[in-house]
DOMAR-908408 format. One record per residue (C-alpha): x, y, z; residue in one letter. Coordinates in steps of 0.1 Angstrom, whole numbers, plus 5000, padded with zeros to 4 digits. Layout:
BEGIN
XYZa
...
REM end
This chain:
BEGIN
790342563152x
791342243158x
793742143188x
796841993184x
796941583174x
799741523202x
797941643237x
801641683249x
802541993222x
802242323228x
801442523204x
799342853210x
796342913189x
798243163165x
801242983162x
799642773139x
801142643110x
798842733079x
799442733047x
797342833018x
796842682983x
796042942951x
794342692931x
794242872895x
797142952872x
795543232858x
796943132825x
793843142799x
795842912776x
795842682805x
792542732817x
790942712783x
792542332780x
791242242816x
787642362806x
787642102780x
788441872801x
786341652832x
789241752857x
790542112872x
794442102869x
795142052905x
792941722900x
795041562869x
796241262876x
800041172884x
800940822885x
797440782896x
796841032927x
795441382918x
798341632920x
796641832951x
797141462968x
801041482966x
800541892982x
798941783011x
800641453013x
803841663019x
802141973040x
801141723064x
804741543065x
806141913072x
803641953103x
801342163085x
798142253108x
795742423086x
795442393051x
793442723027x
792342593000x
791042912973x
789642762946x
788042982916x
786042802888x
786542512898x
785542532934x
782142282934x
784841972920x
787842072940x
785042062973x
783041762959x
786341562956x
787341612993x
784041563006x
784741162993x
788841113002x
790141023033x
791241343042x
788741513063x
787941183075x
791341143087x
791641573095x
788541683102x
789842033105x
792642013085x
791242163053x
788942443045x
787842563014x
787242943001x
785542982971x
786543232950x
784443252918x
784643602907x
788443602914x
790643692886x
794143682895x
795843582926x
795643922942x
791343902938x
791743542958x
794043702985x
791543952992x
788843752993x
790743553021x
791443883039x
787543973038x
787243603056x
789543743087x
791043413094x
794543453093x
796243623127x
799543473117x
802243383094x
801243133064x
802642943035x
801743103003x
801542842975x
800742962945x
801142922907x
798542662906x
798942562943x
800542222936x
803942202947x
805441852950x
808141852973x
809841573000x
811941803019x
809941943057x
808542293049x
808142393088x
811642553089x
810342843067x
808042953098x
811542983117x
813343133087x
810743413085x
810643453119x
814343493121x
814843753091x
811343933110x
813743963141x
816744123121x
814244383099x
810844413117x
809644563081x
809944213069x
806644103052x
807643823030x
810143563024x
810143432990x
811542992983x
813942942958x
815342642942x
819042632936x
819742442903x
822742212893x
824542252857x
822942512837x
819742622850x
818342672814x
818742342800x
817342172838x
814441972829x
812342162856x
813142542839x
810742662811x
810542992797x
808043152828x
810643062849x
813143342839x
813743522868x
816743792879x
817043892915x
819544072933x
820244052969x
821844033001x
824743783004x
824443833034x
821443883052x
819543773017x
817144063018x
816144122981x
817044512964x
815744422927x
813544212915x
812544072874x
810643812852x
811243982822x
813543812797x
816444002786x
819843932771x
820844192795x
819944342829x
820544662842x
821644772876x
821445042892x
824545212908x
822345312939x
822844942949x
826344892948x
826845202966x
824745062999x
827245083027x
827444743046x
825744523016x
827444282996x
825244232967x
824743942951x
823243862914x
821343512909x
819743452876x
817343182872x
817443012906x
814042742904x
811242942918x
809642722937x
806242942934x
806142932974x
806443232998x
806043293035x
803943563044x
802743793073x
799443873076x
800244213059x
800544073028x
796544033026x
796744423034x
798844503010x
796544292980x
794244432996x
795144852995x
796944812960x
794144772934x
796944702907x
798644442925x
797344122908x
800443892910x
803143812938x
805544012911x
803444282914x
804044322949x
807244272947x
808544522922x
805844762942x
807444672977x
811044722963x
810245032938x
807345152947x
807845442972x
803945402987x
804645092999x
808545102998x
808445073038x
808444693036x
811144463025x
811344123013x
813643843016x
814743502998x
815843153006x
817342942984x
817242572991x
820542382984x
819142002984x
815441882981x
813041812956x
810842062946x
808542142920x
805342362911x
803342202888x
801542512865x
801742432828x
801842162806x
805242072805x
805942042842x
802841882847x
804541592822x
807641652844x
805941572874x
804541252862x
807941092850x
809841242881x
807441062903x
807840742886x
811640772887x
811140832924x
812941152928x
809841232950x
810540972979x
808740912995x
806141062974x
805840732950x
802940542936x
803240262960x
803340482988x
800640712977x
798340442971x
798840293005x
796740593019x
793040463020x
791640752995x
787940692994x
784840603015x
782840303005x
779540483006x
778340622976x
777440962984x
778641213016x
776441403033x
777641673055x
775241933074x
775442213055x
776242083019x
773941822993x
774741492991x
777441462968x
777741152945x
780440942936x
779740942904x
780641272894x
782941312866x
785741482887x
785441142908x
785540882883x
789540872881x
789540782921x
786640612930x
788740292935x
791740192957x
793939932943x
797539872956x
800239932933x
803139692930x
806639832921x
808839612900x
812639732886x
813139972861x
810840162880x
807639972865x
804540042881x
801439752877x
797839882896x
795339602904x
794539382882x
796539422847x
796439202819x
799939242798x
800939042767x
804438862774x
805138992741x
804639342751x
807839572758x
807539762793x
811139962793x
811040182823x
809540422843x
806040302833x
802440292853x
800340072843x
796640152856x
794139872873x
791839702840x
794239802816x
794939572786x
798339552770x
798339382732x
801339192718x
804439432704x
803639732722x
806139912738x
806140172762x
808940402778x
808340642803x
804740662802x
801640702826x
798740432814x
795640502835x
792840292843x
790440072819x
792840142790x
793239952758x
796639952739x
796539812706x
799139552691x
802739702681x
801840062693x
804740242705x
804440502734x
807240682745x
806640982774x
803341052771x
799941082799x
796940852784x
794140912812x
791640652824x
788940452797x
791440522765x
791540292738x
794440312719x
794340122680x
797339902662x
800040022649x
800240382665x
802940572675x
802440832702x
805341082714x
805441342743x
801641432744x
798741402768x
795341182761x
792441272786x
789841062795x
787240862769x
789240882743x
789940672710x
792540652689x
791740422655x
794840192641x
797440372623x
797440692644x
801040932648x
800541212679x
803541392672x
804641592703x
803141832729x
799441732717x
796741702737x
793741482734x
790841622757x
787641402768x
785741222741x
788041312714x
788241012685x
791041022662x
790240852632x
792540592609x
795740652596x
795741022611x
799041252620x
798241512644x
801041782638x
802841892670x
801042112696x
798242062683x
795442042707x
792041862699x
788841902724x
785741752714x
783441982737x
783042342741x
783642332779x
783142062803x
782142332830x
779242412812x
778342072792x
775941782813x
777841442823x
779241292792x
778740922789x
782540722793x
783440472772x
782740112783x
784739802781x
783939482782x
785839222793x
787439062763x
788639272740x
789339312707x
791539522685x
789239792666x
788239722629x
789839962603x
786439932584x
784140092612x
782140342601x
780540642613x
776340732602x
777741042601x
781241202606x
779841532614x
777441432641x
777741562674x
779741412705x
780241052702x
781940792721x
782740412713x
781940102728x
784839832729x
782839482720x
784539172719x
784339202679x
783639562668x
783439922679x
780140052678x
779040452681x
777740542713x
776140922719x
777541162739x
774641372753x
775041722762x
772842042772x
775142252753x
775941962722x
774942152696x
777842452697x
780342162687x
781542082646x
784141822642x
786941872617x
786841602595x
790641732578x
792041692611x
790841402629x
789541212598x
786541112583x
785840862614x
787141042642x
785541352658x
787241612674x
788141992663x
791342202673x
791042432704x
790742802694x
791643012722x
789743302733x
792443522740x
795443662724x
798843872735x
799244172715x
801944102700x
801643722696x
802143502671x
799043412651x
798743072666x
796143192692x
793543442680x
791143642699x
787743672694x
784943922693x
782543892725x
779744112734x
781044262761x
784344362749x
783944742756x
783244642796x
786144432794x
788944612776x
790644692804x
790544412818x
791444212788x
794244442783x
795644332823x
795043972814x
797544022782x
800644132800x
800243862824x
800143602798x
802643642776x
803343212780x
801242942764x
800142632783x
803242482777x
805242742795x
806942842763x
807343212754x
804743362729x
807243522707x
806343892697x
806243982658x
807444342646x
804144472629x
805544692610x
807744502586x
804944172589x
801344112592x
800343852611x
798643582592x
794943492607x
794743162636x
795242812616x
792042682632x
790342352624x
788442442595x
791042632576x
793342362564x
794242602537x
795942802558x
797642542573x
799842492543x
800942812541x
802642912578x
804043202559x
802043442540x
804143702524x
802944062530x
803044362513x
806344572523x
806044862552x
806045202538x
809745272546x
810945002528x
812545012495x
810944932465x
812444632441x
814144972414x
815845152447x
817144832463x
817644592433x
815744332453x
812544192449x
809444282470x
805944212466x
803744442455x
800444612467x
798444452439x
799744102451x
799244162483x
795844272481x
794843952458x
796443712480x
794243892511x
791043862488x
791443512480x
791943422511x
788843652529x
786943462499x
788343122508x
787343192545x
783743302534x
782943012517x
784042782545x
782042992568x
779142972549x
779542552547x
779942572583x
776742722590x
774742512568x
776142212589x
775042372620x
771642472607x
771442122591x
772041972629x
769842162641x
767042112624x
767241732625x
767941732661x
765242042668x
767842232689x
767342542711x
767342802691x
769143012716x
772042792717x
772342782681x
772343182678x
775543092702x
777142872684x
776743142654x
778243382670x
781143182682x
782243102644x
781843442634x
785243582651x
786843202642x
786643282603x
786843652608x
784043762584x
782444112586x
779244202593x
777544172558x
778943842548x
777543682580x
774243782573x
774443652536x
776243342548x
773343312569x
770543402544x
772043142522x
772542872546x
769242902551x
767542862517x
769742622508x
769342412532x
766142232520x
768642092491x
770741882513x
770241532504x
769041392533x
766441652540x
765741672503x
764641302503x
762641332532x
759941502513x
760641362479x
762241682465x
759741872470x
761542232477x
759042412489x
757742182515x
760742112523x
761742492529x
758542572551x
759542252572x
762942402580x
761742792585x
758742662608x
760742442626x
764042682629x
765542872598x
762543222601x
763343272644x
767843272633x
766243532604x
764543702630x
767343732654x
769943872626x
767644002597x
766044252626x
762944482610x
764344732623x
767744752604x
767344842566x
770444732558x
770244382573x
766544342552x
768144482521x
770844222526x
768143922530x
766144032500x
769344072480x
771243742490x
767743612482x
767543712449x
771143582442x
770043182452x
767043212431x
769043312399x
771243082405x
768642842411x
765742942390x
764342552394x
763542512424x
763542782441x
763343082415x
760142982407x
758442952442x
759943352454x
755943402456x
755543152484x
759343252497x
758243642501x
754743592511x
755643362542x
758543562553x
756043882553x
753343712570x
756043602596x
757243922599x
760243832590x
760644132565x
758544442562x
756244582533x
758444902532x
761944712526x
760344492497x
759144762480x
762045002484x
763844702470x
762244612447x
762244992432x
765944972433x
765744712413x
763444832391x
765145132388x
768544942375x
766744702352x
765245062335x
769245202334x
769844822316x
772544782346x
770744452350x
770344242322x
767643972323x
768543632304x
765343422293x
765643172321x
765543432342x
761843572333x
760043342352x
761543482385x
760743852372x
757643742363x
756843582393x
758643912418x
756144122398x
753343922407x
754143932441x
754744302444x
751544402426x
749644182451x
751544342479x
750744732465x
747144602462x
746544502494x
748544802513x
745645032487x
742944842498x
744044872537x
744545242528x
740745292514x
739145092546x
740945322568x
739545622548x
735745472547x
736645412585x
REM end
């Protein structure tokens, strides 16, 4: 460990002062945003530092000696962004990093720091995220802990609090996950009970008030400040208590819990002092506009940018690690130091700006270095990063825009977040709480409802580097007349010329599992509204959850994951739904625009309710009930089925890995909730009808079958293969059925070529001799019971099966005798 900066202090080795950052929220609403973006959450930018900067900005004011950093997924850019700052150029020792990549709650990264056996001493705990922005000296919690240690050796933790002015639940830094009930001590602030739940009423136990010698004391909703400090125990106790996964876990367990009810825990409650953990959406927002209304000092822009952040190489080499390059997307927001000026009303201008004097800058604004302000815009309360294009009389009022956004005429944009490479066409409203993630394009004209949020990736983690958008130097407004070659084609980007945008690709390893929604971002944007993987049991149907392969190895796991999530990313409450009197209506995703306009789907009445001639009220029936279901399963077929000829289309035309389209397939099949037999006929039709999409069509001059063979050699027979198995009769008779259903209904073309059709698929072992011709007999068999009718235009196909089927008995005869003559 690293000695002491003054030479004159004296400090023993394990009277350091550590502190250790949880860097993970362990929200999946959260998380599922961040992966669709280039930056892990404690790397988003505030007022243009990342928000770890302002953490260990203020550890270090409060004397801080060693800073843990545990970092989960996103351990390589957390790592790779250090490397390159001034910070272990400045502290050599100062920071270490754990990785902590199988870690699934904060209790999993607390024992993997007890397996590293580096803490002998007391620590800060800082969790929730691990970004807490703060100006007041931390240092005195060390003594605090020390002190209440010295009073009740059985001490283990001291937990930070917050106390709020007014009413706590209308205090711009409370959201719903802050709810919190504790009662304690007056006196010697030692904590007896302990709740997060949200109640309109709490219980107490008459045990407490009966403790001789204790004056309790009730405080509900004090600002929790998501900071503890520990002893060493604490990793113990993660550590021997499998189902402690949060710090409430441990809490409830060390105060009711009689296996580990020898340990007590107590609070502190700050009077004065800004403080703030920064773990969803809406304090992240917070955080921003606090920071540029300087309730932070001296953690403000100005200051903050003062601090040299970057070296001037491009890569860092260290002994034991790769060279790490500058250019890496979690770097591209830093990888310049430009001195911010502060002007009044709290208007912040980085580098070199170029502003309209007919432009309107209210307050509380940050304006990023290369950014280009057009005549009548106005912005209030809003962070504008670098290389950013605002448009002529667009208004923005509290809102994030990230670095390379280009931002049309004309738009209004209210309370939401824009990440990187992102373009917004003229006439645009971004009602509030939306967020825009990287390389999303909005097209003309467009209204994105509230909360809405559009990614236009599946994951960053897993995608290659996406190109960002350049800018020239003069620049022009975008043209309302641009066009797209094609406004379902995969990631694009824009190039800002001095007269015109033009398309730009976005290149990807994993491009092809993406489909842009065309109802929601228009015909020229791109973009598609995130569905999340996960859903609370008895949430709302805004999220929805989807089917994976390895649910059964993860049920239990899944089920954990649901109880600690009951908030979104926004730190709102999911609010539960009574199942028995409602059915939940299926996700509004972005291909069901349908559903959309109708929130509200009436539902057939629970068995105990009265009927309409017992209560003299209407209800809706069964019958109605079940029609409205059907048309709407039929409604989310057919979409399905379009969806997959797009991505079959794409595929085809861009000669994709089969393997990742087989993923993408199986990621829309829990998005429109189809069963088992529809995706396969979805599939089998998607498949036969894709040689009549136009522009495959006219590349062989309309010639079906060519154009069939073309698509099944190239792609169409190996996603048979992988769903149509030979193995599964049911899955063959579904082929050979859906089949015969496209070539009735399309006798000309592809009716009369079901000779070809059939004999390729059998030579490609696509199907099997024993499923035609049990099929077929079926058939047969119907046709002889006149359960099938055939019309005249439909002889030619008979005709034609029959052919095929006589051939195919032929040749398994003639096989037969050779193996008899053998």
């Amino acid at each position: 460990m690293p000695k002491p900066t003054n030479p004159n202090a004296d400090f023993r080795e394990e009277e350091r002062l550590t502190c250790v950052l949880v860097l993970d929220s362990f929200n999946t609403y959260i998380n599922e945003i961040v992966s669709h973006t280039s930056l892990p959450l404690c790397l988003w930018p505030v007022d243009g530092q990342p928000l770890l900067d302002y953490t260990i900005q203020a550890l270090i004011r409060s004397g801080i000696q060693e800073i843990i950093l545990l970092a989960t997924t996103n351990s390589a850019e957390i790592r790779s962004y250090l490397m390159s700052t001034h910070w272990l150029r400045t502290y050599p020792k100062l920071i270490r990093t754990i990785p902590c990549r199988e870690a699934r709650s904060l209790g999993d990264c607390l024992k993997d720091l007890e397996r590293e056996n580096i803490i002998s001493n007391h620590f800060l705990l800082v969790y929730g995220n691990g970004t807490l922005l703060t100006n007041t000296q931390l240092n005195e919690l060390f003594y605090v802990h020390k002190e209440n240690i010295k009073k009740d050796k059985n001490c283990i933790m001291t937990l930070v609090y917050r106390q709020l002015d007014s009413n706590h639940l209308e205090h711009s830094s409370f959201t719903d996950d802050q709810h919190l009930c504790i009662i304690r001590d007056a006196n010697t602030h030692r904590l007896y009970d302990y709740s997060k739940e949200y109640l309109y009423s709490y219980e107490i136990s008459l045990d407490l008030l009966e403790k001789p010698n204790v004056t309790m004391e009730t405080l509900y909703c004090p600002l929790d400040c998501h900071l503890a400090i520990c002893s060493p125990d604490v990793l113990h106790l993660f550590k021997d208590n499998i189902d402690c996964s949060t710090i409430n876990d441990l809490v409830r367990g060390v105060l009711r819990d009689e296996e580990i009810a020898n340990h007590t825990i107590y609070s502190y409650i700050y009077q004065n002092g800004y403080f703030l953990s920064v773990h969803n959406l809406s304090l992240y927002m917070k955080a921003t506009f606090d920071v540029l209304r300087r309730w932070s000092y001296p953690l403000v822009p100005e200051i903050m940018a003062s601090v040299p952040k970057l070296h001037l190489a491009t890569t860092t080499t260290t002994p034991s690690s790769p060279q790490i390059k500058l250019s890496d997307p979690c770097l591209s927001f830093y990888n310049t130091n430009h001195p911010v000026v502060y002007d009044k009303h709290n208007i912040y201008k980085q580098g070199d700006i170029q502003l309209d004097r007919l432009s309107h800058i209210q307050q509380d604004v940050f304006i990023g270095n290369k950014s280009q302000i057009a005549s009548g815009v106005c912005l209030r309360s809003s962070f504008i990063g670098q290389n950013c294009t605002i448009g002529k009389d667009t208004r923005i009022e509290n809102s994030i825009i990230w670095s390379n956004v280009q931002i049309g005429e004309n738009c209004f944009i209210r309370n939401s977040i824009i990440c990187d490479n992102v373009l917004v066409r003229n006439g645009v409203k971004i009602n509030p709480e939306c967020v825009l993630c990287k390389g999303v394009i909005i097209g003309v004209n467009v209204e994105l409802k509230e909360r809405s949020v559009v990614v236009g990736s599946t994951s960053m983690s897993s995608a290659s580097s996406i190109d960002e958008v350049e800018i020239d130097d003069e620049i022009q407004l975008p043209p309302t007349d641009f066009k797209r070659t094609n406004s379902r084609q995969r990631r694009s980007s824009t190039r800002l010329s001095e007269k015109s945008f033009s398309d730009k690709s976005i290149c990807s390893s994993i491009e092809e599992t993406i489909a842009s929604n065309s109802e929601l971002v228009g015909v020229d944007g791109f973009g598609r509204e995130l569905i999340f993987s996960y859903m609370h049991d008895n949430q709302p149907n805004k999220f929805k959850a989807t089917d994976d392969d390895d649910d059964d190895d993860d049920d239990d796991n899944d089920s954990d994951s649901q109880e600690k999530h009951p908030y979104d990313a926004w730190g709102k409450r999911i609010e539960s739904q009574d199942s028995s009197t409602s059915e939940p209506e299926p996700e509004p995703t972005e291909r069901m625009s349908r559903r959309r306009s109708h929130p509200n789907q009436p539902t057939a009445p629970a068995a105990d309710t009265p009927t309409s001639g017992e209560s003299g009220e209407s209800t809706i029936s069964d019958e109605d009930s079940s029609t409205h279901s059907d048309e709407e399963k039929y409604g989310n077929v057919d979409e399905f089925r379009e969806e997959v000829t797009r991505t079959l289309e794409r595929a085809y035309k861009q000669k994709l890995n089969i393997e990742n389209i087989v993923v993408e397939l199986n990621m829309l099949k829990p998005t429109y909730d189809v069963s088992p037999t529809e995706f396969d006929k979805s599939v089998t039709q998607a498949v036969f009808l894709l040689p009549l999409e136009k522009k495959i069509a006219n590349s062989f001059n309309g010639n079906y079958w060519n154009a069939l063979k073309s698509t099944l050699d190239q792609t169409t027979q190996f996603i048979l293969k992988n769903y149509m198995k030979i193995t599964n009769e049911e899955s063959q008779m579904t082929l050979l059925t859906e089949l015969e259903s496209i070539c009735l209904k399309n006798i000309r073309p592809i009716g009369e070529r079901v000779v070809n059709i059939l004999n390729y698929l059998y030579d490609q072992d696509v199907i099997v001799e024993e499923s035609i011709i049990k099929w077929y007999q079926m058939k047969q068999s119907q046709i002889e019971k006149n359960e099938i009718l055939i019309n005249p235009d439909e002889k030619i196909y008979y005709d034609k099966l029959k052919q095929f089927i006589e051939w195919l008995q032929n040749a398994e005869s003639e096989d037969d005798d050779e193996e008899d003559d053998d």
